[in-house]
BASE-641287 format. One record per atom (N, C-alpha, C): residue in three letters; z, x, y. Coordinates in Angstrom, 1 decimal. Example, Ala and Ser with C-alpha at 12.3 -4.5 7.8 and 13.67 -1.06 7.14 Angstrom:
<recs>
REC resn     c3     c1     c2
REC  Ala    7.8   13.2   -5.7
REC  Ala    7.8   12.3   -4.5
REC  Ala    7.8   13.2   -3.3
REC  Ser    7.1   12.8   -2.2
REC  Ser    7.1   13.7   -1.1
REC  Ser    7.9   12.9    0.0
</recs>
This chain:
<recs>
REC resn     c3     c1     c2
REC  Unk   -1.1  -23.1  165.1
REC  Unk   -1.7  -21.8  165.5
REC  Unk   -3.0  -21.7  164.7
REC  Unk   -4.2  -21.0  165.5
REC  Unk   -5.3  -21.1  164.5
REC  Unk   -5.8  -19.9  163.8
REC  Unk   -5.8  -19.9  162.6
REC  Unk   -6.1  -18.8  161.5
REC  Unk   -7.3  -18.2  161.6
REC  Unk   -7.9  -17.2  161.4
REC  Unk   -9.1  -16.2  161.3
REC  Unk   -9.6  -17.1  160.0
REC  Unk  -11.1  -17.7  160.3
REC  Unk  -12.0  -18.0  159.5
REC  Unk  -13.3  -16.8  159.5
REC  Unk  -14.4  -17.3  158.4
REC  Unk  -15.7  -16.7  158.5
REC  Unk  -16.3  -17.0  159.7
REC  Unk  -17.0  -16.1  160.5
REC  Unk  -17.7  -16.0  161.0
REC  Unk  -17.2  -16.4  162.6
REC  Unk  -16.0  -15.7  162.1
REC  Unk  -15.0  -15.7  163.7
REC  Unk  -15.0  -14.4  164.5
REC  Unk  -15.0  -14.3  165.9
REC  Unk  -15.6  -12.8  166.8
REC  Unk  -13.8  -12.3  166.7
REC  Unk  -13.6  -11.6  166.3
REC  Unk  -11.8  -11.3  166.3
REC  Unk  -12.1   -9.8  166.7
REC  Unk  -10.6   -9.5  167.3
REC  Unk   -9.9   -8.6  167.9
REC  Unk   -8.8   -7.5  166.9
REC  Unk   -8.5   -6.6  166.5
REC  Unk   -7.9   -6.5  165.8
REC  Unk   -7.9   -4.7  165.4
REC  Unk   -6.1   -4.7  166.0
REC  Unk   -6.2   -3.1  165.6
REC  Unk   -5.8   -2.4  164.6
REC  Unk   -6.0   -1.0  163.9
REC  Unk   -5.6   -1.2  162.6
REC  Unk   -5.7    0.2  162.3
REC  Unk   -4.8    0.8  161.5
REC  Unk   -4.5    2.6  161.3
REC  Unk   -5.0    2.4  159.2
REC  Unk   -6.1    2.9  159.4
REC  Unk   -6.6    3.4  158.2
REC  Unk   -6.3    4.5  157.3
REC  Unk   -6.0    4.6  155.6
REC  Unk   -4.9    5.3  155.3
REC  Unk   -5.3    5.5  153.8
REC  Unk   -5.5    7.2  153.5
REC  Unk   -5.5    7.4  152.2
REC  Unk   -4.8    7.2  151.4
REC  Unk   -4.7    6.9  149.7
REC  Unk   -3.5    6.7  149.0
REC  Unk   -2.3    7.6  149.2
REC  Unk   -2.4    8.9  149.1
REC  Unk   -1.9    9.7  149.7
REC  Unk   -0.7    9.9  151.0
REC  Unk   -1.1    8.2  152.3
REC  Unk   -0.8    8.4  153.0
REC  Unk   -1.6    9.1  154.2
REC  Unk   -2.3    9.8  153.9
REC  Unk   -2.8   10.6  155.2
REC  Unk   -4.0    9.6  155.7
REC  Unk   -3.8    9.5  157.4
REC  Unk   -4.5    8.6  158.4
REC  Unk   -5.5    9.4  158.3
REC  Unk   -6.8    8.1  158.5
REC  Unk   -8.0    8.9  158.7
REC  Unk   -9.1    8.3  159.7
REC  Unk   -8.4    6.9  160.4
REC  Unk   -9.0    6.3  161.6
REC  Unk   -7.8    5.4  161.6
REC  Unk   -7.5    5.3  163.5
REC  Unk   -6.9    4.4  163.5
REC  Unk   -7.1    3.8  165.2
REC  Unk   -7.4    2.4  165.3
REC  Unk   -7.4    2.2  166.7
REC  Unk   -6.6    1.9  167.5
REC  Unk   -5.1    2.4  167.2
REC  Unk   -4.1    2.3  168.3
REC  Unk   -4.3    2.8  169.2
REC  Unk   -4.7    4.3  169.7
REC  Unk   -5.2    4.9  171.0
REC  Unk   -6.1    4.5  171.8
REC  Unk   -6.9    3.4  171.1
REC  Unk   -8.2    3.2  171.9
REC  Unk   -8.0    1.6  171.7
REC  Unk   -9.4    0.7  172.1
REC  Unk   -9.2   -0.5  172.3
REC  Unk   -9.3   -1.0  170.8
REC  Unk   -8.9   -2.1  170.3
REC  Unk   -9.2   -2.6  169.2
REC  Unk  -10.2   -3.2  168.4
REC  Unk  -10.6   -3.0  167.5
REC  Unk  -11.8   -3.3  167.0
REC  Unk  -12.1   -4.3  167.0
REC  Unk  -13.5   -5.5  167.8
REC  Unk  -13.9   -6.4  168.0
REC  Unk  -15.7   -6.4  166.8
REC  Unk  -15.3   -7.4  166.1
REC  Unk  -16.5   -8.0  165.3
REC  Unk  -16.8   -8.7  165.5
REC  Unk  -17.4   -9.8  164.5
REC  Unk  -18.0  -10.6  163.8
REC  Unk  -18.5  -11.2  162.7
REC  Unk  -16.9  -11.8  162.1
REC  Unk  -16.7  -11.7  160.3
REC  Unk  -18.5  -12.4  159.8
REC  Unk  -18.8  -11.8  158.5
REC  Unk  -19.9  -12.3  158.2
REC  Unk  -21.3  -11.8  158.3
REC  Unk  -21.1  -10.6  159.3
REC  Unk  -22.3  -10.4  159.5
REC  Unk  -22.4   -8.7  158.7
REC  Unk  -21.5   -8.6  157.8
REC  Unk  -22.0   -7.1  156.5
REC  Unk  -21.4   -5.7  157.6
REC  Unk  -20.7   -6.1  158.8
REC  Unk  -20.4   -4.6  159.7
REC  Unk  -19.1   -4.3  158.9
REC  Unk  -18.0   -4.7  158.2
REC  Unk  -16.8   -4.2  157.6
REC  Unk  -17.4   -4.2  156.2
REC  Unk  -16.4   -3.1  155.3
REC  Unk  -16.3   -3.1  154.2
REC  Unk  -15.7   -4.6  154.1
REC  Unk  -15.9   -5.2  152.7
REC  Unk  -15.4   -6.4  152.2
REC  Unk  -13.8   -6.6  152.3
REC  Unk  -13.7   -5.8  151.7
REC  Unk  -11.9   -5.6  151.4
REC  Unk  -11.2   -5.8  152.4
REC  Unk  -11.3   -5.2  154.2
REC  Unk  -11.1   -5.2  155.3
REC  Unk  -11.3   -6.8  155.6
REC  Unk  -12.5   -7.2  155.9
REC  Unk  -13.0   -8.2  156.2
REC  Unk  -12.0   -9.6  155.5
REC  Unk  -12.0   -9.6  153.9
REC  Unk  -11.1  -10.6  153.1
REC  Unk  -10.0  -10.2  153.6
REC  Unk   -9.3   -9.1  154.4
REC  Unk   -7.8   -9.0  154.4
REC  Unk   -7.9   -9.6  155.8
REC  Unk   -8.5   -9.9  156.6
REC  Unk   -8.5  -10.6  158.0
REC  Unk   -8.2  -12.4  157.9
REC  Unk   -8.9  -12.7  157.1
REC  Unk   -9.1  -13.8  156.5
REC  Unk   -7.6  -15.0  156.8
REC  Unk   -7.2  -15.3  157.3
REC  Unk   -6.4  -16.6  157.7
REC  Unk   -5.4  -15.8  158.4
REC  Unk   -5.6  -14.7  158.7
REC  Unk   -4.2  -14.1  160.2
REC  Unk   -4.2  -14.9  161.1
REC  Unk   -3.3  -14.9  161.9
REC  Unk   -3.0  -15.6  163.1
REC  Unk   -2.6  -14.3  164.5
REC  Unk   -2.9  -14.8  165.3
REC  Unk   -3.3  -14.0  166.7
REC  Unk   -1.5  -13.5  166.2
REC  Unk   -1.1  -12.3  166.7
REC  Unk   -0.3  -11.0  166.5
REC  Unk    0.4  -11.4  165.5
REC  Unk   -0.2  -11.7  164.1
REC  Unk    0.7  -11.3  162.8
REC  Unk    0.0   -9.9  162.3
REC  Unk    1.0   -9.4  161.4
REC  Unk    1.0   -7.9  161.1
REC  Unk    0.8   -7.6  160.0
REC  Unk   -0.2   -7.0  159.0
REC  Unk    0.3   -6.9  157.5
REC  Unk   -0.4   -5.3  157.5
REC  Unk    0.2   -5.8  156.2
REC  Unk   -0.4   -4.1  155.3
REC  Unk   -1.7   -4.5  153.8
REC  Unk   -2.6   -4.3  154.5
REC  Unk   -3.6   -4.4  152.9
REC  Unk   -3.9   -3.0  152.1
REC  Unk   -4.2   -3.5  150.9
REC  Unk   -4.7   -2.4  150.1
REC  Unk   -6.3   -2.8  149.3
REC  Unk   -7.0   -2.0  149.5
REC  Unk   -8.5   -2.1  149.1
REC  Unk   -8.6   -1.3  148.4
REC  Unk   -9.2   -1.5  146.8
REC  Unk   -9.6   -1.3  145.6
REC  Unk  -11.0   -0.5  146.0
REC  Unk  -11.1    0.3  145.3
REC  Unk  -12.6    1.1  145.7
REC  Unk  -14.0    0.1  145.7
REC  Unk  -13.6   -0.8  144.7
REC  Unk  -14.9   -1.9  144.4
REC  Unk  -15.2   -2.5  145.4
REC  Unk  -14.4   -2.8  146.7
REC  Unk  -14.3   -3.1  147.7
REC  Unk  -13.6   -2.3  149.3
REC  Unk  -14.2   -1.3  149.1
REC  Unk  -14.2   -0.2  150.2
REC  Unk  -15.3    0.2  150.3
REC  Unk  -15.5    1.2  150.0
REC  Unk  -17.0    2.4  150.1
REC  Unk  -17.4    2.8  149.0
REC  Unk  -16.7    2.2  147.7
REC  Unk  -17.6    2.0  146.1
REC  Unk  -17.0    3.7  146.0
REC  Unk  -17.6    3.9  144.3
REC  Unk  -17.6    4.8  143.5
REC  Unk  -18.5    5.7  144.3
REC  Unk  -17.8    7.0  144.0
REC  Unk  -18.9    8.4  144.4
REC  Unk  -20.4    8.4  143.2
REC  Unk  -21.4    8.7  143.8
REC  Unk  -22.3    8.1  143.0
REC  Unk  -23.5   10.0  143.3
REC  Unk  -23.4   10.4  141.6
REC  Unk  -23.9   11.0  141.7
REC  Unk  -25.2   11.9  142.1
REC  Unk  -26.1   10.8  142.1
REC  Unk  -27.4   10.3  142.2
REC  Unk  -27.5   11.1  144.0
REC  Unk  -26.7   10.7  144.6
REC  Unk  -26.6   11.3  146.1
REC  Unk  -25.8   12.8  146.2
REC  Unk  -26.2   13.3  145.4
REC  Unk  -26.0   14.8  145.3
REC  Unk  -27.3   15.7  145.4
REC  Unk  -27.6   16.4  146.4
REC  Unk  -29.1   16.6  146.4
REC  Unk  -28.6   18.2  146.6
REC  Unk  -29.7   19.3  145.9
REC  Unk  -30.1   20.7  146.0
REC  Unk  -30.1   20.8  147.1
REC  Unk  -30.4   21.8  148.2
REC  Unk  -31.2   22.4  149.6
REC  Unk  -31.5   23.7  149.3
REC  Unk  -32.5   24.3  149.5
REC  Unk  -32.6   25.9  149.5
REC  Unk  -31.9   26.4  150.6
REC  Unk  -31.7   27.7  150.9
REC  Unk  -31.2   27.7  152.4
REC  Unk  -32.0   28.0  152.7
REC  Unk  -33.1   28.5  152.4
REC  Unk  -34.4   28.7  153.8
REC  Unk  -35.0   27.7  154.5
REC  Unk  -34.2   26.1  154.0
REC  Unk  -34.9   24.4  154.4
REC  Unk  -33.7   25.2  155.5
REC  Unk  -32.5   25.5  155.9
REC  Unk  -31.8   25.6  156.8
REC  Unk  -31.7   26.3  157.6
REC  Unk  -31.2   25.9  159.0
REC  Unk  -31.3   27.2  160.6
REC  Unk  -30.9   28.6  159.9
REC  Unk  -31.7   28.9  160.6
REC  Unk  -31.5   30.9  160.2
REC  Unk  -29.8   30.8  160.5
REC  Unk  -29.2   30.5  162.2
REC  Unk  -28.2   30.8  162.5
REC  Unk  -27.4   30.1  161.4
REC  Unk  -27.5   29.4  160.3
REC  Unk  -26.3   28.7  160.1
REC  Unk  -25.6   29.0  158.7
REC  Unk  -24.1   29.5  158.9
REC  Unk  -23.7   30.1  157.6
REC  Unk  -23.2   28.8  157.1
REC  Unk  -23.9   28.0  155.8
REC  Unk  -23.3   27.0  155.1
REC  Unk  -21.5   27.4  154.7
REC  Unk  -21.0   26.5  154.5
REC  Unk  -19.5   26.0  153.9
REC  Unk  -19.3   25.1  153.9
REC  Unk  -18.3   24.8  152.7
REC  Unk  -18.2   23.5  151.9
REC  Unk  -17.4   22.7  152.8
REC  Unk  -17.7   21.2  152.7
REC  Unk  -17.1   20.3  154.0
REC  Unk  -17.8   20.1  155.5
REC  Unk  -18.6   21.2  155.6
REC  Unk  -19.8   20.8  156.7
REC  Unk  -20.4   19.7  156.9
REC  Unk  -20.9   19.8  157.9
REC  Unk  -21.3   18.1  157.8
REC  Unk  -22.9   18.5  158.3
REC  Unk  -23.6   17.8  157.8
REC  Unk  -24.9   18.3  158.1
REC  Unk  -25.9   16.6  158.3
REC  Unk  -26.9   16.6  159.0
REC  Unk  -27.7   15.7  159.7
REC  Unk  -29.4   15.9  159.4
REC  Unk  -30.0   15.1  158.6
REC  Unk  -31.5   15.0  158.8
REC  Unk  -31.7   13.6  159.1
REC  Unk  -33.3   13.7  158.8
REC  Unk  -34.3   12.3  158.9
REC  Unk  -35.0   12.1  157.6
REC  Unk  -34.7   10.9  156.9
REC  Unk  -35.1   10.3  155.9
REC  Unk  -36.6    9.8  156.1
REC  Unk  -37.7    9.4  155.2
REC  Unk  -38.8    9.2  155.7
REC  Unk  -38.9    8.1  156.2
REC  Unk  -38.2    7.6  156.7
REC  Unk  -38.3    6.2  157.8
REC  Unk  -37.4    6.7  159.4
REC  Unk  -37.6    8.0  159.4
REC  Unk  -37.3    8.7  160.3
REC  Unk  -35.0    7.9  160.9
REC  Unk  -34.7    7.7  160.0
REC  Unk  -33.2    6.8  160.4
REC  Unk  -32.9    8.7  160.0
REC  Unk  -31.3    8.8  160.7
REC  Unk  -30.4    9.7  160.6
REC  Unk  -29.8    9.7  159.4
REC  Unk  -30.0   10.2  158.1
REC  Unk  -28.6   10.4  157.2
REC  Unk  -27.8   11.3  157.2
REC  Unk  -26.8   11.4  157.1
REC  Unk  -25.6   12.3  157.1
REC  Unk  -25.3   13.1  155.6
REC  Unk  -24.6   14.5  155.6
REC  Unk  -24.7   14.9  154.6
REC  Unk  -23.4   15.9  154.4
REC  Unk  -22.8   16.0  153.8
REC  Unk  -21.5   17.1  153.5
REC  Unk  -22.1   17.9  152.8
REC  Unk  -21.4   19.3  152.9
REC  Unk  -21.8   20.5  152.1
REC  Unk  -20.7   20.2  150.7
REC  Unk  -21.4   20.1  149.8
REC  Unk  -20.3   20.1  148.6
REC  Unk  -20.1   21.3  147.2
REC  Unk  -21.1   22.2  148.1
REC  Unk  -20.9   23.4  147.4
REC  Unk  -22.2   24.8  147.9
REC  Unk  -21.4   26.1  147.9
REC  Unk  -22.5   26.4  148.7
REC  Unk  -22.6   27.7  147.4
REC  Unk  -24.0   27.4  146.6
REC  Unk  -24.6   28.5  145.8
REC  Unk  -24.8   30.0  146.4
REC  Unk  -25.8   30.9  145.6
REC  Unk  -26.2   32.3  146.4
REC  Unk  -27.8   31.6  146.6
REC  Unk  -28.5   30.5  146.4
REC  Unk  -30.3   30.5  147.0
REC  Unk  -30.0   29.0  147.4
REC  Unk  -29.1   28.3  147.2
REC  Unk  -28.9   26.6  147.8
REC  Unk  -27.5   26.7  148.1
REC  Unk  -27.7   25.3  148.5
REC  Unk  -26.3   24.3  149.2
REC  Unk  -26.7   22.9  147.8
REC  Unk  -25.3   22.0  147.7
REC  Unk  -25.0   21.2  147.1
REC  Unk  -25.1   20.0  148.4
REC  Unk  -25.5   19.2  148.7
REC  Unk  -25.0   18.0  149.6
REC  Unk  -25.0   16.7  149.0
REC  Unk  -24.1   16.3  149.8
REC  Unk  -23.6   15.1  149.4
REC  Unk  -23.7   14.0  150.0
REC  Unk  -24.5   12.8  149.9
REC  Unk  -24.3   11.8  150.6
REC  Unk  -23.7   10.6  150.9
REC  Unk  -22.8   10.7  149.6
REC  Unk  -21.8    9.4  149.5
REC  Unk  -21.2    9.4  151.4
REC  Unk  -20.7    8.4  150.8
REC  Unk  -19.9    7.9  152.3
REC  Unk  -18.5    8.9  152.4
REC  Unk  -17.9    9.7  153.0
REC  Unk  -16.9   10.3  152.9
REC  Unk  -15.8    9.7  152.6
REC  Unk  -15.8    8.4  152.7
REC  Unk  -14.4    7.7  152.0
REC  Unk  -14.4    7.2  150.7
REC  Unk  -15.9    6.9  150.1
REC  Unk  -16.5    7.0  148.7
REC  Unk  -15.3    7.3  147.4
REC  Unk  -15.2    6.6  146.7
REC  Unk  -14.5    6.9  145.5
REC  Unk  -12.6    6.7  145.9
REC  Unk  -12.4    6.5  147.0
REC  Unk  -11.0    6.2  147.6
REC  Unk  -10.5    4.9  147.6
REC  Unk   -9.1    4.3  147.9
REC  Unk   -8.4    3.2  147.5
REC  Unk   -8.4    3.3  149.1
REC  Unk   -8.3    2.9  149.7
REC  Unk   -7.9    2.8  151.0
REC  Unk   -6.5    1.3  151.8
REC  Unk   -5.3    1.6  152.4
REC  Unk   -5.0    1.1  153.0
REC  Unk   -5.2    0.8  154.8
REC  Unk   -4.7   -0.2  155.0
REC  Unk   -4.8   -0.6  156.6
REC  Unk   -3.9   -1.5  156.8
REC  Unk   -3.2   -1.1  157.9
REC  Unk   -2.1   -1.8  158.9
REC  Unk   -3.2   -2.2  159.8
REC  Unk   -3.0   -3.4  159.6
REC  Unk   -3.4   -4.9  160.5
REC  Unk   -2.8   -5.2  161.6
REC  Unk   -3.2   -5.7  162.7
REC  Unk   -2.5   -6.4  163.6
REC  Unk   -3.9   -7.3  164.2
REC  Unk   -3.6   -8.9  164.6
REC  Unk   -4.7   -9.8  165.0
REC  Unk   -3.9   -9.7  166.0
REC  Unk   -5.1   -9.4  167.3
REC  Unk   -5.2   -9.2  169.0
REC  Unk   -5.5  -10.4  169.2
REC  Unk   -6.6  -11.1  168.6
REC  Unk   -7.6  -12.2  169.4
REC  Unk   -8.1  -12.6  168.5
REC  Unk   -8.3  -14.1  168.6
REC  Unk   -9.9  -15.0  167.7
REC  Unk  -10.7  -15.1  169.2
REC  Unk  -12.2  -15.0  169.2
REC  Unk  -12.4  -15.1  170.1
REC  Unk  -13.3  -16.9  169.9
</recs>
């Protein structure tokens, strides 16, 4: 039977999982996620846990932060005034909020604290600073 190498198109579904236990993506309801090891679309950790499965073997990995979505990193903690924000909109912590960077790309932003003349936001990745588990299952090598 043939093993998942680099730069193999695989099929593969998989319920993603705080240390905690609590699920925070999983593609059992929907189709399974289809890549292209090699090309930087998975975190690492994911990607090396794919690495020599065979079409429907099953595991359980665990990913070290160093290899997930990294350390929360200060540096992406930015001020806002609220008058940079919609008149309608009452800030609260855990919002998710949306601009344009000066290369006009979308960044994304969580409220991480809401002052009395600003907001706190946050840009890390929301899974940032977490261990993450994933149940594996290989659908396909394509």
């Amino acid at each position: 039977m043939s093993q998942v190498k680099e730069n193999d198109t695989v099929k593969v579904h998989y319920t993603g999982k705080l240390g905690n236990g609590q699920i925070f993506d999983s593609s059992l309801e929907r189709e399974p996620l289809e890549v292209t090891l090699g090309q930087g679309m998975l975190i690492p950790g994911f990607e090396k846990g794919i690495i020599n499965m065979e079409v429907n073997e099953k595991k359980t990995i665990n990913i070290p932060v160093s290899e997930a979505y990294g350390e929360v990193k200060k540096e992406l903690f930015y001020d806002v005034k609220k008058e940079q924000l919609p008149q309608d909109m009452a800030p609260e912590v855990g919002m998710g909020l949306a601009s344009k960077d000066e290369n006009g790309r979308e960044v994304q932003f969580r409220i991480a604290e809401v002052k009395e003349d600003h907001i706190i936001v946050d840009a890390n990745h929301p899974l940032a600073g977490h261990d993450l588990t994933f149940d594996l299952e290989l659908v396909e090598i394509k």
